[in-house]
Backbone of each chain as nested JSON, in Angstrom:
{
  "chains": [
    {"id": "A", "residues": [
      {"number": 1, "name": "UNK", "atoms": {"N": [21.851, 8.564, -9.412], "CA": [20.54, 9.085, -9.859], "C": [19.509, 7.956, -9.807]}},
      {"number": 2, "name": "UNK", "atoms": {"N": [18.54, 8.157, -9.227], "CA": [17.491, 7.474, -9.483], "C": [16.57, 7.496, -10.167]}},
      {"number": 3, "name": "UNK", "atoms": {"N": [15.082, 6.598, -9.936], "CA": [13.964, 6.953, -11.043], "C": [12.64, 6.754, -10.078]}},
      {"number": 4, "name": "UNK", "atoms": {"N": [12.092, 7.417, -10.559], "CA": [10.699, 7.544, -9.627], "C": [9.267, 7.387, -10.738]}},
      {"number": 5, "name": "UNK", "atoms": {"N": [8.009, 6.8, -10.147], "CA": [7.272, 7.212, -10.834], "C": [6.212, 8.215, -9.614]}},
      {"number": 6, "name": "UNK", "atoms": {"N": [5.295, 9.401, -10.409], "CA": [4.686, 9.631, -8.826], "C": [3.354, 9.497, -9.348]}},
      {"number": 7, "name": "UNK", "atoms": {"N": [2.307, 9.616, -8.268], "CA": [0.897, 9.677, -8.917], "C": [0.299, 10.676, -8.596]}},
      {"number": 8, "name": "UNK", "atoms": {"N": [-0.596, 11.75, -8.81], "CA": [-1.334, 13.023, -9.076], "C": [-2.882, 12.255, -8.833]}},
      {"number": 9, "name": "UNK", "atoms": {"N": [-3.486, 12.929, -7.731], "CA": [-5.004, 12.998, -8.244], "C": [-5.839, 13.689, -7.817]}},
      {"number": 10, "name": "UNK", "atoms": {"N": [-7.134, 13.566, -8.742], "CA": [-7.903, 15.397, -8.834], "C": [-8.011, 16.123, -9.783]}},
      {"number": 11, "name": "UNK", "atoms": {"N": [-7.158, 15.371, -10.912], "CA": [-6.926, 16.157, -12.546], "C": [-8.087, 15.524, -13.501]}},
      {"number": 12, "name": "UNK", "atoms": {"N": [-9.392, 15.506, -13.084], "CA": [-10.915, 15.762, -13.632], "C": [-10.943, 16.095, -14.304]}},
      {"number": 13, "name": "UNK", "atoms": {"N": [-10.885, 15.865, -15.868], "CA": [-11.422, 17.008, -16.874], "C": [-10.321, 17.501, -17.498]}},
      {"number": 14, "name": "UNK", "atoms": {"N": [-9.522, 17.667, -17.138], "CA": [-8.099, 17.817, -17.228], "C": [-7.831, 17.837, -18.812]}},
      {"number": 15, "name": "UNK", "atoms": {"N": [-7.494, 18.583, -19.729], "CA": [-7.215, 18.439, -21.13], "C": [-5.928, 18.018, -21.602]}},
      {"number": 16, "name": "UNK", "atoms": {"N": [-5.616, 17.574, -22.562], "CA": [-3.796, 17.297, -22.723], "C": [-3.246, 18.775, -22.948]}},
      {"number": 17, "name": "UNK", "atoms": {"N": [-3.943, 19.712, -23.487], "CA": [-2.966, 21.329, -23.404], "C": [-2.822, 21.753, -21.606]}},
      {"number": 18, "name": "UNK", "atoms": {"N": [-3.576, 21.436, -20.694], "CA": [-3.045, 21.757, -19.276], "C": [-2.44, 20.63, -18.745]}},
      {"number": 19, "name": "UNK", "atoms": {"N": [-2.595, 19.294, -19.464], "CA": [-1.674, 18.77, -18.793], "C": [0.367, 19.123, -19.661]}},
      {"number": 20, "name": "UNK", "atoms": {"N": [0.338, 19.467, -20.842], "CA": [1.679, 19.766, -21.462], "C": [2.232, 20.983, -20.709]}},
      {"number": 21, "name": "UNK", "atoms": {"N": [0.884, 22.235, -20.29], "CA": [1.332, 23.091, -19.465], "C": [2.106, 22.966, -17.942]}},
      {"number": 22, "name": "UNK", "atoms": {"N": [1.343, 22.11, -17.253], "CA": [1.453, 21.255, -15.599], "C": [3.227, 20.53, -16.0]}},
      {"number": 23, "name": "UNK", "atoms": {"N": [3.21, 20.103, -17.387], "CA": [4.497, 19.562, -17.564], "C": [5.618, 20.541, -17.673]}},
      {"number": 24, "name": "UNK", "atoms": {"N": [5.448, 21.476, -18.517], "CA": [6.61, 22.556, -18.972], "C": [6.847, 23.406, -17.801]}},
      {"number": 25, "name": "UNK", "atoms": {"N": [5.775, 23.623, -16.248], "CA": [6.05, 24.255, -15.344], "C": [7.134, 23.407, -15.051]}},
      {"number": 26, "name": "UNK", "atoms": {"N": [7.165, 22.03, -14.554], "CA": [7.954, 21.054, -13.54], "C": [9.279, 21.539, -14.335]}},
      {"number": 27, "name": "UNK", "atoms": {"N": [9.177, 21.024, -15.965], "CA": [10.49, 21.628, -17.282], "C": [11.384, 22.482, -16.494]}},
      {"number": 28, "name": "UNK", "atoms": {"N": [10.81, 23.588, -16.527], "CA": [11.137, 24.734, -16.073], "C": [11.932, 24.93, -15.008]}},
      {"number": 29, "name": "UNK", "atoms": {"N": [11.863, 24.38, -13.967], "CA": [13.253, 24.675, -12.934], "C": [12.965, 23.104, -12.484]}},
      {"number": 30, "name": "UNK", "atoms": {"N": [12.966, 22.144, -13.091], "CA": [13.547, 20.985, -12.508], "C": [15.009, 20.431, -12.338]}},
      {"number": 31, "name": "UNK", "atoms": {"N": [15.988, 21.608, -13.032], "CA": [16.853, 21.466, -13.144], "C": [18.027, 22.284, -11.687]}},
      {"number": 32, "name": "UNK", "atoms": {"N": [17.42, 22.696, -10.951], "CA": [17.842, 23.449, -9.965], "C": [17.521, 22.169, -8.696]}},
      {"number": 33, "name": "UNK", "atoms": {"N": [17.1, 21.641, -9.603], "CA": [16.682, 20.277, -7.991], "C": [17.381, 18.636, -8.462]}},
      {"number": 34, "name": "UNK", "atoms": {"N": [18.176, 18.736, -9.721], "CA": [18.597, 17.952, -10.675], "C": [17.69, 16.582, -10.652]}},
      {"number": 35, "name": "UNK", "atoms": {"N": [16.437, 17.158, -10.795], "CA": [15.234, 16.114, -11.652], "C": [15.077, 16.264, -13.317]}},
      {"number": 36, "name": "UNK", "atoms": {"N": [14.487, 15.264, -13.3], "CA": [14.448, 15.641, -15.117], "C": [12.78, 14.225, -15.244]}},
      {"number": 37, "name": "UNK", "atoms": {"N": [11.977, 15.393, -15.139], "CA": [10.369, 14.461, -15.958], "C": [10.484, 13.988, -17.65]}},
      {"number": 38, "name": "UNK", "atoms": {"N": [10.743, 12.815, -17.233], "CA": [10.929, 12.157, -19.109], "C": [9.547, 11.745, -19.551]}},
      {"number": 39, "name": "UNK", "atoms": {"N": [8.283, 11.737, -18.446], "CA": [6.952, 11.165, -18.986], "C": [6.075, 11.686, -18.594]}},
      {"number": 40, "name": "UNK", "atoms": {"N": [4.577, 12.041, -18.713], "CA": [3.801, 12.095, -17.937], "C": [2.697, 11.248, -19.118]}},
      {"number": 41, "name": "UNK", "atoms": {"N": [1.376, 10.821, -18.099], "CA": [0.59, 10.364, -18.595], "C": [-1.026, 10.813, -17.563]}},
      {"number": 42, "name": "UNK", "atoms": {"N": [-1.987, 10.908, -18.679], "CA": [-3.131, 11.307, -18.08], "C": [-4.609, 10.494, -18.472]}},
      {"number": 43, "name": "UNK", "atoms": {"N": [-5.062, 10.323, -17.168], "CA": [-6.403, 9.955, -17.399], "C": [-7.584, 11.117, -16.728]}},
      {"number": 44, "name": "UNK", "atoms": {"N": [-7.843, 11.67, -17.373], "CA": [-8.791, 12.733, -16.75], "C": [-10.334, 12.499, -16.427]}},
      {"number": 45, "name": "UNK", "atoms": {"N": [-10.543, 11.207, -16.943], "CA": [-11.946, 10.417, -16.192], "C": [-11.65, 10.301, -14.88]}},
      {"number": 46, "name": "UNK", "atoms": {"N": [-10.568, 9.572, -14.448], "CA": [-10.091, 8.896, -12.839], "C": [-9.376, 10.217, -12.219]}},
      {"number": 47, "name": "UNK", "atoms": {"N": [-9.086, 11.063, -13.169], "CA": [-8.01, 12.659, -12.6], "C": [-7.123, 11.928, -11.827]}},
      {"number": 48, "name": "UNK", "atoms": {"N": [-6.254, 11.038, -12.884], "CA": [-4.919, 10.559, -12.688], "C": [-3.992, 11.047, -13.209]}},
      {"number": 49, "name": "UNK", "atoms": {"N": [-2.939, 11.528, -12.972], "CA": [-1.621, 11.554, -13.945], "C": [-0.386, 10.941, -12.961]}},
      {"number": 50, "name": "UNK", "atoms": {"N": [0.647, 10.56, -13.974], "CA": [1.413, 9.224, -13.48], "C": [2.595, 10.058, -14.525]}},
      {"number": 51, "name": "UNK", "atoms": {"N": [3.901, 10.549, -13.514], "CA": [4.718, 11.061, -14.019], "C": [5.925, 10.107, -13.686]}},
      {"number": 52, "name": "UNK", "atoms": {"N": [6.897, 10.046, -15.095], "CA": [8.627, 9.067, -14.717], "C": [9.101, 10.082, -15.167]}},
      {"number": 53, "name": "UNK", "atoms": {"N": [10.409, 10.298, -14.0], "CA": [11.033, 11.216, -13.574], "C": [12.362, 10.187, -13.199]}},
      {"number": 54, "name": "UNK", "atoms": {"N": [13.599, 11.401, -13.05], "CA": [14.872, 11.166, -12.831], "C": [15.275, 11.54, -11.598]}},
      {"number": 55, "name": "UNK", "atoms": {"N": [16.277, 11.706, -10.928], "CA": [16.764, 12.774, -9.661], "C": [17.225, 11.729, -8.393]}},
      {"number": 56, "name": "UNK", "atoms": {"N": [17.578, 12.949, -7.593], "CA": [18.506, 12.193, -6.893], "C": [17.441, 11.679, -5.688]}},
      {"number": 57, "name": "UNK", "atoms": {"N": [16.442, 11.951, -5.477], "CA": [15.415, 11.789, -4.005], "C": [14.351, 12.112, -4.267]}},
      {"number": 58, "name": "UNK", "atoms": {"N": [12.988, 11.635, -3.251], "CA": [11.751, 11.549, -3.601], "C": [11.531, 13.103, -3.351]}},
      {"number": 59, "name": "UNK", "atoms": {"N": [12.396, 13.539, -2.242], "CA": [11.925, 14.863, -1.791], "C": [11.951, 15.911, -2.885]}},
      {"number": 60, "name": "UNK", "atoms": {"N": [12.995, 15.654, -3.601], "CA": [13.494, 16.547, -4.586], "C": [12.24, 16.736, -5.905]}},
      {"number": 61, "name": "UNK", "atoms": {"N": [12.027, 15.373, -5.88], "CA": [11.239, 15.446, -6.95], "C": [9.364, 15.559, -6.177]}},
      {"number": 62, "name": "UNK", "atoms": {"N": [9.321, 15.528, -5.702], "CA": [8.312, 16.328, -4.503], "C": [8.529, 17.99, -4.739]}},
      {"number": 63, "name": "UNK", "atoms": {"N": [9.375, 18.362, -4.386], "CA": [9.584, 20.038, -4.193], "C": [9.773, 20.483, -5.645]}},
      {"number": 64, "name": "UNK", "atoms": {"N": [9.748, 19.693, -6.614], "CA": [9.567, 20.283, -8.321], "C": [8.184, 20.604, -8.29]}},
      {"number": 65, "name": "UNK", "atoms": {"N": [7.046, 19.436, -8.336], "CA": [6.306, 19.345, -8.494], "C": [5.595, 20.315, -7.267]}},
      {"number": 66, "name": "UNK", "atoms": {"N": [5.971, 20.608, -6.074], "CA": [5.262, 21.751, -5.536], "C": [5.408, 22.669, -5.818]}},
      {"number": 67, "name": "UNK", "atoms": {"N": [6.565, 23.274, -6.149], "CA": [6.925, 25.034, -7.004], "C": [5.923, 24.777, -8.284]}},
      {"number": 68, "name": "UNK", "atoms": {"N": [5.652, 23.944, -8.835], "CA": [5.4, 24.658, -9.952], "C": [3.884, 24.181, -9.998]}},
      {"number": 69, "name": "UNK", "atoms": {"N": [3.654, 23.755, -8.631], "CA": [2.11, 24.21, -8.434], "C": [0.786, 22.79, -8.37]}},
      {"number": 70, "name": "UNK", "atoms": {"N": [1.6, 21.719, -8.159], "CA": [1.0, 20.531, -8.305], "C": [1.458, 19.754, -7.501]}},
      {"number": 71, "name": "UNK", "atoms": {"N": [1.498, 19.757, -5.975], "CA": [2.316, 18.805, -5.45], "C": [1.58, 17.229, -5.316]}},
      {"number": 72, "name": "UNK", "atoms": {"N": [2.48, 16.366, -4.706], "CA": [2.141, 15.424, -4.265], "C": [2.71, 14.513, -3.889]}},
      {"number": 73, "name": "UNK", "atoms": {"N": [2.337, 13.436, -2.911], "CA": [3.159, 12.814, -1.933], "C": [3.446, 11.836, -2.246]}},
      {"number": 74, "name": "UNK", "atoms": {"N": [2.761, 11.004, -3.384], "CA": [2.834, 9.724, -3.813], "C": [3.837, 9.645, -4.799]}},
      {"number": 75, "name": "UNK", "atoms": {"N": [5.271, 9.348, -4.274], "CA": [6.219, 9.468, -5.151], "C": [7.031, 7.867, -4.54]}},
      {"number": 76, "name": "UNK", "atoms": {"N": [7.218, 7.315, -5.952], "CA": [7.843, 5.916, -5.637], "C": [9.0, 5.615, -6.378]}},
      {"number": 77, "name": "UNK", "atoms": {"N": [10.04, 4.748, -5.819], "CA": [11.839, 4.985, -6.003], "C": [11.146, 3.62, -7.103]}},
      {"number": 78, "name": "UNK", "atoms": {"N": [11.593, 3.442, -8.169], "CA": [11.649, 2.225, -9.023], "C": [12.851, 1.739, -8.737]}},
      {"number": 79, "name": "UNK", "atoms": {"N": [12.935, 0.447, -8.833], "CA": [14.471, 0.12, -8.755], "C": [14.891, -0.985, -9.389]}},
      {"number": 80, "name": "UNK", "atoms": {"N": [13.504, -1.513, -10.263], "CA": [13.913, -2.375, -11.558], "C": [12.294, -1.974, -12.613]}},
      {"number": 81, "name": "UNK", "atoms": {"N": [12.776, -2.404, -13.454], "CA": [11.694, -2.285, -14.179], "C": [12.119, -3.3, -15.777]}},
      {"number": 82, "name": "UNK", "atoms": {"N": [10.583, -3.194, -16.741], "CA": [10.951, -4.213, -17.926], "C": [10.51, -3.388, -18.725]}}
    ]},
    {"id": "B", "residues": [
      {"number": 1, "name": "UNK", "atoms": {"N": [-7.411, 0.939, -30.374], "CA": [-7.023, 0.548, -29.576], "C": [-6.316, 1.701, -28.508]}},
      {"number": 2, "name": "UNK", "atoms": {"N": [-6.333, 1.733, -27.275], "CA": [-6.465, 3.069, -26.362], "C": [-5.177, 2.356, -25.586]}},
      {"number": 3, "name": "UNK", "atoms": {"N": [-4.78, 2.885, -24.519], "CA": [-3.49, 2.874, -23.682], "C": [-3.65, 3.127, -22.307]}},
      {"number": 4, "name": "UNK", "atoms": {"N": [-2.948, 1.899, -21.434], "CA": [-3.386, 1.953, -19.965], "C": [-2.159, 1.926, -19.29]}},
      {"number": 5, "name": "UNK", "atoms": {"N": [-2.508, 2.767, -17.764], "CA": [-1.739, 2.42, -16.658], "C": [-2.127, 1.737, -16.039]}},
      {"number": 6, "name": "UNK", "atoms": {"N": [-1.769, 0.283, -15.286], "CA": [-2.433, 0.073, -14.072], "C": [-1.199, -0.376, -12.83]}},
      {"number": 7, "name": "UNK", "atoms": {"N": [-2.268, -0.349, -11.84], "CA": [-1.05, -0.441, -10.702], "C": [-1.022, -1.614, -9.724]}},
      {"number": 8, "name": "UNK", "atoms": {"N": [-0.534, -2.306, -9.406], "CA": [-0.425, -3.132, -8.575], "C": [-0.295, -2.736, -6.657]}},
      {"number": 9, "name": "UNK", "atoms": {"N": [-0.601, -3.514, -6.056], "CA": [0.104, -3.577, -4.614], "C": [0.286, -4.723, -4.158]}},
      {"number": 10, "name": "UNK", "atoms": {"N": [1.043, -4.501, -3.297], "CA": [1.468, -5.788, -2.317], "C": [2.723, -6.398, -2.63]}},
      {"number": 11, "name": "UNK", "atoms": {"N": [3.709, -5.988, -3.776], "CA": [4.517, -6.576, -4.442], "C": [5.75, -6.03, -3.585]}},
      {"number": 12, "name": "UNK", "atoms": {"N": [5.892, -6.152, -2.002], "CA": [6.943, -5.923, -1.457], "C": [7.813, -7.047, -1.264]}},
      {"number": 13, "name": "UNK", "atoms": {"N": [9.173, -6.811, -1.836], "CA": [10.446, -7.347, -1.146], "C": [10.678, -8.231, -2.508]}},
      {"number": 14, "name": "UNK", "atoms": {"N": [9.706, -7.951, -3.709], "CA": [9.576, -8.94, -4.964], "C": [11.032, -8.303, -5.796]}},
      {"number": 15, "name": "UNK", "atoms": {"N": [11.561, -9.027, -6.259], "CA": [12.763, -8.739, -7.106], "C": [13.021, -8.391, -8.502]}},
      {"number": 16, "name": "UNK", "atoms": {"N": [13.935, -8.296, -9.093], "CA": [13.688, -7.873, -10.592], "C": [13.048, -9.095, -11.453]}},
      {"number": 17, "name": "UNK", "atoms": {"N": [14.0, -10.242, -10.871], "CA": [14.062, -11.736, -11.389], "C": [12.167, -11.8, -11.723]}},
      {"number": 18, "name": "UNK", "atoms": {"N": [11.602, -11.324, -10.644], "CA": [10.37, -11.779, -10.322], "C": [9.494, -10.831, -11.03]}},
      {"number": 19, "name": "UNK", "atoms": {"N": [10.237, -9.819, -10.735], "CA": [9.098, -8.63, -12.208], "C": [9.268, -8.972, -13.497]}},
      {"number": 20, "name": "UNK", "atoms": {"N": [10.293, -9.819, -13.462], "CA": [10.857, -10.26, -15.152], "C": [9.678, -11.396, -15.63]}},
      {"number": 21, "name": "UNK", "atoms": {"N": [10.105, -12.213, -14.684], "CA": [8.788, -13.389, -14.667], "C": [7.493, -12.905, -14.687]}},
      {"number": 22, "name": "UNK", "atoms": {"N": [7.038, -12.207, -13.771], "CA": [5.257, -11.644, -13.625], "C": [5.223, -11.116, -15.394]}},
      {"number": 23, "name": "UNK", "atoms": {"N": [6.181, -10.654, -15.463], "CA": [5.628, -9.718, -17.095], "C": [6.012, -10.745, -18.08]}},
      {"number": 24, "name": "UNK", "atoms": {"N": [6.588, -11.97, -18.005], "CA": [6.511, -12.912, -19.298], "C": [5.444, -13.82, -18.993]}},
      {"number": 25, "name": "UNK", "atoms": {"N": [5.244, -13.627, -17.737], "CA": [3.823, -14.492, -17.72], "C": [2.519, -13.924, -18.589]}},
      {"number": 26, "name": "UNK", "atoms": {"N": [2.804, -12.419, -18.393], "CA": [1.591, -11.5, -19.217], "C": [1.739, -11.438, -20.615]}},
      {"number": 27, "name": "UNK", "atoms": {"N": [3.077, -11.256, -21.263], "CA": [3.516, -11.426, -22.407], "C": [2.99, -12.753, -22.973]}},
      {"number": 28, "name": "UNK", "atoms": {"N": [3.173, -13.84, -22.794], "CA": [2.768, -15.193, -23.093], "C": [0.927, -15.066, -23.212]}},
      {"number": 29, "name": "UNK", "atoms": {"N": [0.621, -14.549, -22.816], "CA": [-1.229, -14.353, -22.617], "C": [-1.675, -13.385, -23.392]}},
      {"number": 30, "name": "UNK", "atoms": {"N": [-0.732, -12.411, -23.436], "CA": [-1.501, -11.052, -23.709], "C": [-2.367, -10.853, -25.139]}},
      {"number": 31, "name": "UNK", "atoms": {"N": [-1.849, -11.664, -25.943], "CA": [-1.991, -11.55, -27.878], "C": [-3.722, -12.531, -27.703]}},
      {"number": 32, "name": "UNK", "atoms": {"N": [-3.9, -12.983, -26.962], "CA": [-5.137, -13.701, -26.504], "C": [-6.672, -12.873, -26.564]}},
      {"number": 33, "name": "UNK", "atoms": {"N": [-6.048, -11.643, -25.67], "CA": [-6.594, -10.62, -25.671], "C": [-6.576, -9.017, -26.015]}},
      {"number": 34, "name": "UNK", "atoms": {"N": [-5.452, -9.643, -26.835], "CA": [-5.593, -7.84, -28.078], "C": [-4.441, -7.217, -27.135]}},
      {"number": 35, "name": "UNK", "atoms": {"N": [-3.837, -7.433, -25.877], "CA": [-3.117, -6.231, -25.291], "C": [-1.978, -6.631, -25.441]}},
      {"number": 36, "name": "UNK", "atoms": {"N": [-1.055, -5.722, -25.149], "CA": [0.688, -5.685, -25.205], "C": [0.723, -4.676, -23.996]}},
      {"number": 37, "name": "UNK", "atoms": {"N": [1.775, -5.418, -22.978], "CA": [2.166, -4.423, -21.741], "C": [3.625, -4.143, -22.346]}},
      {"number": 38, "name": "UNK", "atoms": {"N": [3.799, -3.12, -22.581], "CA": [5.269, -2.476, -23.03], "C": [6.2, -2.427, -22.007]}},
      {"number": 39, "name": "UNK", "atoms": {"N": [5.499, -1.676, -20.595], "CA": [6.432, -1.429, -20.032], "C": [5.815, -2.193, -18.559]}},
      {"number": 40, "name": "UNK", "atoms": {"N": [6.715, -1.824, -17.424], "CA": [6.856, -2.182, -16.255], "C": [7.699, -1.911, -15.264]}},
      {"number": 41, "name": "UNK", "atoms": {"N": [7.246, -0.736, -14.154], "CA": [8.132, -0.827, -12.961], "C": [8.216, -1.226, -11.443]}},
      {"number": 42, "name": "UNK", "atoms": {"N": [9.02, -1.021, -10.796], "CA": [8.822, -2.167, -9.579], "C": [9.697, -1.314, -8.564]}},
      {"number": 43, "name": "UNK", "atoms": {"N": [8.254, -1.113, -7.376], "CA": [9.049, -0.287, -6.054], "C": [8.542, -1.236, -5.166]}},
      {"number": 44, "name": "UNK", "atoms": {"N": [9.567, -2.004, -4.767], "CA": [9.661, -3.292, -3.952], "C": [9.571, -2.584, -2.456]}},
      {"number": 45, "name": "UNK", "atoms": {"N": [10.03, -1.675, -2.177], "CA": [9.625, -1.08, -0.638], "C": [8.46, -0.45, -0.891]}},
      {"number": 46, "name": "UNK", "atoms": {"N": [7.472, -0.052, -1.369], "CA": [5.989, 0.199, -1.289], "C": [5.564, -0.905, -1.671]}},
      {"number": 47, "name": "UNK", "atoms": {"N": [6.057, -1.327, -2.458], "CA": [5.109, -3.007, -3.13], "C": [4.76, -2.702, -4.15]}},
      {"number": 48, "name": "UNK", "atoms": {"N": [4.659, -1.732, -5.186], "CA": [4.079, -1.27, -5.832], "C": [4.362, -1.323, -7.853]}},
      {"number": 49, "name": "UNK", "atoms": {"N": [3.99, -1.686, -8.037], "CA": [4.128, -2.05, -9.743], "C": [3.124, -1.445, -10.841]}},
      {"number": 50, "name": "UNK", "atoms": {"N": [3.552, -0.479, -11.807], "CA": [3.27, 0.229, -12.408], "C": [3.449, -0.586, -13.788]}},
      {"number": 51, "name": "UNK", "atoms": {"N": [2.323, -0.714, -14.522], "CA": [2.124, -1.028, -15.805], "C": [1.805, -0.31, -17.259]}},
      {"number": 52, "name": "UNK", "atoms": {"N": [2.525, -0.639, -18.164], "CA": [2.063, 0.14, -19.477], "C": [1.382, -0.537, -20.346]}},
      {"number": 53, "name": "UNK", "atoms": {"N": [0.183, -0.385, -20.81], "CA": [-0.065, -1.212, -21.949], "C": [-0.704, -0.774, -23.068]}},
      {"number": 54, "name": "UNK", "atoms": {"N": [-1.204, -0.908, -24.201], "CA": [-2.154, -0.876, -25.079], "C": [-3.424, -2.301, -25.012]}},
      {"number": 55, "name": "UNK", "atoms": {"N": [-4.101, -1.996, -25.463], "CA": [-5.061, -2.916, -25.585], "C": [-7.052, -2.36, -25.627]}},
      {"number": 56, "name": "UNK", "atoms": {"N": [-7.55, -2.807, -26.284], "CA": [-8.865, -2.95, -26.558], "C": [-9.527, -2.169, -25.512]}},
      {"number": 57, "name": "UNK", "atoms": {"N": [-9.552, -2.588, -24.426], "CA": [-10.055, -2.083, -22.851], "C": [-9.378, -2.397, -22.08]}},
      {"number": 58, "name": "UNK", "atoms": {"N": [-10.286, -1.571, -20.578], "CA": [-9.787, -2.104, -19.139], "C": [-9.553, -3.553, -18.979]}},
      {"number": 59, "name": "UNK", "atoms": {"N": [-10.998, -4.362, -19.159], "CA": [-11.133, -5.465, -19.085], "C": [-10.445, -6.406, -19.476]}},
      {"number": 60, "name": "UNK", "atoms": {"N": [-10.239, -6.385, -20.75], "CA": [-8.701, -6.9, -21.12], "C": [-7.652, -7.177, -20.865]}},
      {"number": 61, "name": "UNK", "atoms": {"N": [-7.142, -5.97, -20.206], "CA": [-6.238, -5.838, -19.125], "C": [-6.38, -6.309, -17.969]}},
      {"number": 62, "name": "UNK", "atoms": {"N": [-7.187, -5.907, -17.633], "CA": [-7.287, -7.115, -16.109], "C": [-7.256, -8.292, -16.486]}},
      {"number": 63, "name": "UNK", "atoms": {"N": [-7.999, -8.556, -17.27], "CA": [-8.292, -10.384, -17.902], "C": [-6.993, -10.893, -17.815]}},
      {"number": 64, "name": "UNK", "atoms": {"N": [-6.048, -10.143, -18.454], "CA": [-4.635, -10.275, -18.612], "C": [-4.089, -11.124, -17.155]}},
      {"number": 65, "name": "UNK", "atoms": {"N": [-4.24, -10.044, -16.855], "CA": [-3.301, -9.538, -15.533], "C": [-3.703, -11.052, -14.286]}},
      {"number": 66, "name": "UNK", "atoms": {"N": [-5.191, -11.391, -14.197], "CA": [-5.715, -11.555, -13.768], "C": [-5.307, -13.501, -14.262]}},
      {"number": 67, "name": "UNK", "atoms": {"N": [-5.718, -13.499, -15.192], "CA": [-5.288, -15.312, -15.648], "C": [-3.343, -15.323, -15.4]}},
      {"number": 68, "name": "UNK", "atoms": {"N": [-2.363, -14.22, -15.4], "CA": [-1.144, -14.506, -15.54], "C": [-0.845, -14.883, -13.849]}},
      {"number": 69, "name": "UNK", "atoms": {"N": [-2.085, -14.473, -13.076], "CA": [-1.892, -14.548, -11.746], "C": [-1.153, -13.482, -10.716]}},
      {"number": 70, "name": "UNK", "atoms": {"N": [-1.885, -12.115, -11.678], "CA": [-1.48, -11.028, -10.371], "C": [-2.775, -10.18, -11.138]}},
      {"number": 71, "name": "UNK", "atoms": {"N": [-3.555, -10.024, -10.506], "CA": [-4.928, -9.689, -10.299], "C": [-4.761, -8.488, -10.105]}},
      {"number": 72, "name": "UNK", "atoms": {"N": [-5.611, -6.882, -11.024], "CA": [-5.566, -5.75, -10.29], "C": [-6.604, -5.12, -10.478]}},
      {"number": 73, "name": "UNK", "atoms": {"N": [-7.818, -4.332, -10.216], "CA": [-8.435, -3.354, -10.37], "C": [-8.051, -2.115, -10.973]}},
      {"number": 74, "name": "UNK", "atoms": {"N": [-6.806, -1.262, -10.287], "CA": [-6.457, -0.459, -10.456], "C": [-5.761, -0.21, -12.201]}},
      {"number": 75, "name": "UNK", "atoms": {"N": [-7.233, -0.205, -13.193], "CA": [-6.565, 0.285, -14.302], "C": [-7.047, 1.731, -15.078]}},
      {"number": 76, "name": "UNK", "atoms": {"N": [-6.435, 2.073, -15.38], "CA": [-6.443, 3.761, -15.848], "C": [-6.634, 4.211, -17.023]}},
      {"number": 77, "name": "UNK", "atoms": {"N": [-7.013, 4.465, -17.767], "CA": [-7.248, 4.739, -19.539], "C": [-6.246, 5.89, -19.766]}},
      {"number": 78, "name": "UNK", "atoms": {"N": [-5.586, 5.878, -20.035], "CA": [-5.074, 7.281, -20.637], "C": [-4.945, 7.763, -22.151]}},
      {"number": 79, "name": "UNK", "atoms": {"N": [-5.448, 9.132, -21.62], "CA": [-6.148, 9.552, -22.964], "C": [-4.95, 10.593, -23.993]}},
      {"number": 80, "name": "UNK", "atoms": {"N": [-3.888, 11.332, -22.705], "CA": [-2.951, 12.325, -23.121], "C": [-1.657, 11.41, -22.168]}},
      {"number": 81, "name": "UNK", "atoms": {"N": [-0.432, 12.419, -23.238], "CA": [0.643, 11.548, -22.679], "C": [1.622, 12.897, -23.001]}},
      {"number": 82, "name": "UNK", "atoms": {"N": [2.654, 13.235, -22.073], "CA": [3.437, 14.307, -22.876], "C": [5.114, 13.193, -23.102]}}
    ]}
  ]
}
């Protein structure tokens, strides 16, 4: 299993109740792609969000985040961290 | 006191050893300027380094970042977190 962080942008304005929503979609069948989102974080001045995630591949965790309606390409393998 | 992402580039082929170091270099500085970077990750094939912190402001953070000797623009305010 690996760990990824990805980056989102375009989320302008963006409130923390649509971003908990944008989260509980990924919730929701990330488990059919065996990802698991342990974070998200939002800046809705810059319409950033910066999600850490689990799973086995970038693709995987790519195709969560497109079913449930938010894709994006900027997905990066961590492979140390502090 | 508010909470930031920021991101690095260029940090390809850099090692853990070396993300360990870059972030005690920031640790050693940081109380200077009000911030604490909690966290830190490292995707050595994009180059790419993802930061957590608290602190006062952006500026701060860069100030940080910037005297420990890895310089970034890319910092993010975040306002929601799930």
């Amino acid at each position: 299993m690996a760990k990824f962080m990805d980056v989102h942008d375009g989320f302008v304005g963006v409130t923390a109740e649509e971003l908990n929503a944008a989260h509980d979609a990924d919730l929701k069948i990330e488990g059919e792609e065996g990802v698991h989102f342990e974070r998200a974080w939002l800046d809705p001045e810059a319409g950033k969000v910066f999600c850490l995630s689990t799973g086995p591949s970038k693709e995987a965790v790519m195709r969560v985040h497109e079913r449930a309606g938010h894709p994006t390409t900027q997905v990066f393998e961590l492979t140390a961290e502090v």
